[in-house]
Biotite code that builds the C-alpha atoms (Angstrom):
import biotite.structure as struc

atoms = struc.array([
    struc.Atom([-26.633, -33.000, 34.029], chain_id="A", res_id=1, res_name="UNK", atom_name="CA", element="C"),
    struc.Atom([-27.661, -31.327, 30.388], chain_id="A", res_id=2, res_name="UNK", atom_name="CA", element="C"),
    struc.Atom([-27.318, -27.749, 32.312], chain_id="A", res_id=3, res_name="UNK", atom_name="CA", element="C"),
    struc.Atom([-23.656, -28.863, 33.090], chain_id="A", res_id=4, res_name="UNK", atom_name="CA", element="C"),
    struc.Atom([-23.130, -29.506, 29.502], chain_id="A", res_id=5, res_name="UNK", atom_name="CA", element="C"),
    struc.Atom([-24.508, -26.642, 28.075], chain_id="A", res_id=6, res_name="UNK", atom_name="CA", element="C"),
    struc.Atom([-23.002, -23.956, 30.782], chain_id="A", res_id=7, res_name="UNK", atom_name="CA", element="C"),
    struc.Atom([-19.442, -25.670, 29.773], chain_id="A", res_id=8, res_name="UNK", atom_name="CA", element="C"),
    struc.Atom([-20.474, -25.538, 26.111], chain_id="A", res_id=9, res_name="UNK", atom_name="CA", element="C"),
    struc.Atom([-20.822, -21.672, 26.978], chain_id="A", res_id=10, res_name="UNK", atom_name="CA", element="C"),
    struc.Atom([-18.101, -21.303, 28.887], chain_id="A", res_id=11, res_name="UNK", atom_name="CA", element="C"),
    struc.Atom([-16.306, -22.379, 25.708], chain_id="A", res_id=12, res_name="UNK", atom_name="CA", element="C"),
    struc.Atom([-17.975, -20.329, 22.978], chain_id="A", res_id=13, res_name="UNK", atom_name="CA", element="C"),
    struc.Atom([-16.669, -17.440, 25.408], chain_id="A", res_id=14, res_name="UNK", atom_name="CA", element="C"),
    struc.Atom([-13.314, -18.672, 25.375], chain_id="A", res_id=15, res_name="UNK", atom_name="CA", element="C"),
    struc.Atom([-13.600, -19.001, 21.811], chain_id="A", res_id=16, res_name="UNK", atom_name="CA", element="C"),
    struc.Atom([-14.628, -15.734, 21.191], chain_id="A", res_id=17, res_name="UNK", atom_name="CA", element="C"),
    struc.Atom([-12.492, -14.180, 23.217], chain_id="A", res_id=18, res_name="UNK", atom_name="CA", element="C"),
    struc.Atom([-9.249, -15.740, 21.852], chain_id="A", res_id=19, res_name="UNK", atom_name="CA", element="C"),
    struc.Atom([-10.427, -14.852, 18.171], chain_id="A", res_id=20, res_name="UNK", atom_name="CA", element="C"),
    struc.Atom([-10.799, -11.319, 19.049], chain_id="A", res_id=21, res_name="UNK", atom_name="CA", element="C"),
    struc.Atom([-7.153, -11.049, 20.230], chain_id="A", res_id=22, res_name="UNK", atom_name="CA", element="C"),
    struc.Atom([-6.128, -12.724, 17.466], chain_id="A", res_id=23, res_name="UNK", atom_name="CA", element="C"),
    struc.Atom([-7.757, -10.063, 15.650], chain_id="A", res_id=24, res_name="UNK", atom_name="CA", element="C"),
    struc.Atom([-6.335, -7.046, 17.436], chain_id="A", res_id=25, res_name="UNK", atom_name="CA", element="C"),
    struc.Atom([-3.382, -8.891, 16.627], chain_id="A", res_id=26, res_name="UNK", atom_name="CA", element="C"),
    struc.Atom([-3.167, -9.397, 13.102], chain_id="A", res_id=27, res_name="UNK", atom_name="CA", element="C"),
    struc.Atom([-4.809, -6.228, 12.019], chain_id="A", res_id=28, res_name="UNK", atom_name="CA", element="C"),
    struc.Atom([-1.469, -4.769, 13.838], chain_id="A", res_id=29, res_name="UNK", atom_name="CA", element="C"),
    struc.Atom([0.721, -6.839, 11.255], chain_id="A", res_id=30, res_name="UNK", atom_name="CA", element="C"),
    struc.Atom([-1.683, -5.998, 8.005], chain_id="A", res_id=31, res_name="UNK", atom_name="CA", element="C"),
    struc.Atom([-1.561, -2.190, 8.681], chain_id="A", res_id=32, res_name="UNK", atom_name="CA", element="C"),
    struc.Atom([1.918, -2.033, 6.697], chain_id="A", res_id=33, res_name="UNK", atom_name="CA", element="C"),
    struc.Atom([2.612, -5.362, 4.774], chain_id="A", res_id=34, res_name="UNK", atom_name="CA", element="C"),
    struc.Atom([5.398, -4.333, 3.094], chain_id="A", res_id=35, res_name="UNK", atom_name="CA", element="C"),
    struc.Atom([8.574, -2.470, 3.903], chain_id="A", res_id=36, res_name="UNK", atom_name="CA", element="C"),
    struc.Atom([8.834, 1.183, 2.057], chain_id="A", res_id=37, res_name="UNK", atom_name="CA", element="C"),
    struc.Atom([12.237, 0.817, 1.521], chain_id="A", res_id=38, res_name="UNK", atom_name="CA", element="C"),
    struc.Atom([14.851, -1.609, 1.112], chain_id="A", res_id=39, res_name="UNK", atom_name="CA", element="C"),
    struc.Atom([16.037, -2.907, 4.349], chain_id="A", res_id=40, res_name="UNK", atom_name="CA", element="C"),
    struc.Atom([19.942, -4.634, 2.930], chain_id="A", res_id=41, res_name="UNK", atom_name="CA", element="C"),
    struc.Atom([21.903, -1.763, 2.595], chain_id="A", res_id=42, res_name="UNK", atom_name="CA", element="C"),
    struc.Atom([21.095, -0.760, 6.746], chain_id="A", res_id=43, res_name="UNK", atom_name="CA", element="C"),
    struc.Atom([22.178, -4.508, 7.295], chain_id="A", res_id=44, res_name="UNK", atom_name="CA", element="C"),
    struc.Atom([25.357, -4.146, 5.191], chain_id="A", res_id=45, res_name="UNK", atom_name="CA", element="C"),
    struc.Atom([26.249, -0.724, 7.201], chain_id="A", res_id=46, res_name="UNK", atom_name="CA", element="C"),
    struc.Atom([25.724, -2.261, 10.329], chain_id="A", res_id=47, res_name="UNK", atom_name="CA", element="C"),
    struc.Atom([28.110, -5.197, 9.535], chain_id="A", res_id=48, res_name="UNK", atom_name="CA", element="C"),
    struc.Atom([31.068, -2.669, 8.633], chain_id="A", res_id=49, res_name="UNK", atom_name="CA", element="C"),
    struc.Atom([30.054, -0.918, 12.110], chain_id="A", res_id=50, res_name="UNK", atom_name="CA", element="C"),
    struc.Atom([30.495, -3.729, 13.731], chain_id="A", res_id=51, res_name="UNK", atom_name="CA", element="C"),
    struc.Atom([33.540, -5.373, 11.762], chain_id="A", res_id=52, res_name="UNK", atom_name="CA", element="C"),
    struc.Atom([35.384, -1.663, 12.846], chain_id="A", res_id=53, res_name="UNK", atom_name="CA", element="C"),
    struc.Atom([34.552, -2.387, 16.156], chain_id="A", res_id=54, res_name="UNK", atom_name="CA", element="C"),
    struc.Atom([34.905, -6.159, 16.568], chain_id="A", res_id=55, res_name="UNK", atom_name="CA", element="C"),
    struc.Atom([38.580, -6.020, 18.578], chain_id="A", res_id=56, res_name="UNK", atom_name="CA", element="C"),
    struc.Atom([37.155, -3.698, 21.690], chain_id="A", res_id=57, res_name="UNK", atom_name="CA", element="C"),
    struc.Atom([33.890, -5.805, 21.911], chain_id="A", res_id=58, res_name="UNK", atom_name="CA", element="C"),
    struc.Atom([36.054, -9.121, 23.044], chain_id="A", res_id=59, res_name="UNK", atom_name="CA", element="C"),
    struc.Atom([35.380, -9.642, 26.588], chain_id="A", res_id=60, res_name="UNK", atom_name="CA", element="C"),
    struc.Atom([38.260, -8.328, 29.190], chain_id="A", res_id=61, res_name="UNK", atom_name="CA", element="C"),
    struc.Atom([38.049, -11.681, 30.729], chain_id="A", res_id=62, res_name="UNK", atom_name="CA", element="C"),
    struc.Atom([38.859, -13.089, 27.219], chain_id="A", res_id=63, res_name="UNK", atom_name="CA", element="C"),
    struc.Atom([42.161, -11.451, 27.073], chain_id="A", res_id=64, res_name="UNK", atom_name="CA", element="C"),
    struc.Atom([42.808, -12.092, 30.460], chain_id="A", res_id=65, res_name="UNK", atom_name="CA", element="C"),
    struc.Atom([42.674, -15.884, 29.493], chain_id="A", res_id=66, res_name="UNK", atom_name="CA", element="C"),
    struc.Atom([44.498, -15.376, 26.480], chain_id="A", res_id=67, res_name="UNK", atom_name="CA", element="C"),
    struc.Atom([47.766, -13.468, 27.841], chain_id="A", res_id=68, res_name="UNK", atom_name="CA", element="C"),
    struc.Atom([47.518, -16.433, 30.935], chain_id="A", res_id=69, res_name="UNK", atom_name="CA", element="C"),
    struc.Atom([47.784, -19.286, 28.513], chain_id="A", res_id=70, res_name="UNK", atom_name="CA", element="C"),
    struc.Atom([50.546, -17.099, 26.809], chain_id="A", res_id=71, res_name="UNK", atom_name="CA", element="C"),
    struc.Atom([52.376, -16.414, 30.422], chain_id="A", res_id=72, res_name="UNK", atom_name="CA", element="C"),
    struc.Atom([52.342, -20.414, 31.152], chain_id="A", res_id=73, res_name="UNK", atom_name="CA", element="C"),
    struc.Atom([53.243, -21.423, 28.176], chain_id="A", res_id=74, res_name="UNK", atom_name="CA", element="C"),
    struc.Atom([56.280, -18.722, 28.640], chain_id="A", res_id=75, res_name="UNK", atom_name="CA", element="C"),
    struc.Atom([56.949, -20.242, 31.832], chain_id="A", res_id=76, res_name="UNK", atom_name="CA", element="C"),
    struc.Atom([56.872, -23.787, 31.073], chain_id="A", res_id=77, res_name="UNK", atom_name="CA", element="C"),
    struc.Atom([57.275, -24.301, 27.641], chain_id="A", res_id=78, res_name="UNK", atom_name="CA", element="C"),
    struc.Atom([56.585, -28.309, 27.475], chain_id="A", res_id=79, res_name="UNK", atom_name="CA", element="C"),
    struc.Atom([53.019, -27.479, 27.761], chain_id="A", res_id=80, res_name="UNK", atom_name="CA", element="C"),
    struc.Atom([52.540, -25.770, 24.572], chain_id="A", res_id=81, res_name="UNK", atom_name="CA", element="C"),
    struc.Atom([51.651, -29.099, 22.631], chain_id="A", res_id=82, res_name="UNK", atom_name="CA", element="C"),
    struc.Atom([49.252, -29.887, 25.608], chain_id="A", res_id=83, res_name="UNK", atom_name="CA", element="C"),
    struc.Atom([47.476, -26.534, 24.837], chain_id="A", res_id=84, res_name="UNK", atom_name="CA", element="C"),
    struc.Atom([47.608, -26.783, 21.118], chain_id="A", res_id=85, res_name="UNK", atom_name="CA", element="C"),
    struc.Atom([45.572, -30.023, 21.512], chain_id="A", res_id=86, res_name="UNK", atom_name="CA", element="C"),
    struc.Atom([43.140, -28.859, 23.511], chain_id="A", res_id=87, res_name="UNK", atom_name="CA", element="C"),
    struc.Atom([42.901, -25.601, 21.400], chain_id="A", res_id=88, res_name="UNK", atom_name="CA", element="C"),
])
């Protein structure tokens, strides 16, 4: 019974150790470089013109298909239009 108890007790100090050194390998990964060398805002501020300049192709097809469908039934029966509006 108290070799039970102290092979588990092992079997955790193992476990133990081996989760502290990964968390090791880890976080000496992250301290290498703990701060940026340069100033990451105006990237993000160029990529958010790219994207506004780009914003109309990167709507789905099936968005516009939608879209010119609600605009073809509402073109075809015309007493729906409030109906759509208040589900808009």
């Amino acid at each position: 019974m108290m070799r039970d108890r102290e092979q588990g007790r092992v079997t955790r100090e193992q476990g133990a150790e081996r989760t502290e050194e990964l968390l090791r390998s880890v976080l000496q990964k992250v301290g290498d470089q703990p701060e940026v060398d340069r100033d990451l805002w105006p990237a993000m501020l160029r990529r958010f013109d790219e994207e506004s300049l780009h914003r109309v192709s990167r709507v789905p097809w099936f968005d516009w298909a939608l879209a010119s469908g609600l605009v073809a039934f509402a073109a075809i029966a015309p007493r729906t239009i409030p109906v759509i509006l208040y589900y808009l």
